[in-house]
Phi, psi and omega in degrees: 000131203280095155277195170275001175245010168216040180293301180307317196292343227245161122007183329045328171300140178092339175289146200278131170227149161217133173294126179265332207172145187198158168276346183271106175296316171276035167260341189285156215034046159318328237329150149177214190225141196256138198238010178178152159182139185240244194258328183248006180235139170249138173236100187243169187246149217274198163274334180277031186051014157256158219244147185224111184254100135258157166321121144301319161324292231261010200230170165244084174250161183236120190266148176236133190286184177270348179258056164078266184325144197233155205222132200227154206203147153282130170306349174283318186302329189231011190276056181227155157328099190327296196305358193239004193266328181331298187292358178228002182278000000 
């Protein structure tokens, strides 16, 4: 289970997220769950259920953990592939 001292090594799937900041303006404040991700896109789905691919490079997002807290990370910060990021975080 993904906390604040193993957020960067762990998965981002399942988790609550919201977009802080984007070069897309109408990506900021986004909510959903995040449901997929790869080395440059987070892809999450919304509350009406469609899915949304955003960039990582160009976004902030803020993730809420399960026991409630929250942890906000620039997307540049994270743009490697989840299986690679332990070794390059």
């Amino acid at each position: 289970m993904p906390n604040k001292g193993n957020l960067l090594y762990s998965t981002f799937i399942g988790l609550a997220v919201e977009i802080t900041n984007s070069s897309q303006r109408g990506l900021v404040g986004l909510k959903g769950k995040v449901v997929d991700e790869t080395k440059n896109l987070i892809v999450i789905e919304k509350a009406d259920g469609k899915e949304v691919k955003i960039p990582k490079v160009s976004s902030e997002f803020c993730f809420t953990l399960d026991d409630g807290s929250k942890f906000a990370i620039e997307g540049r910060k994270i743009t490697f592939r989840p299986e690679e990021r332990p070794k390059k975080v």
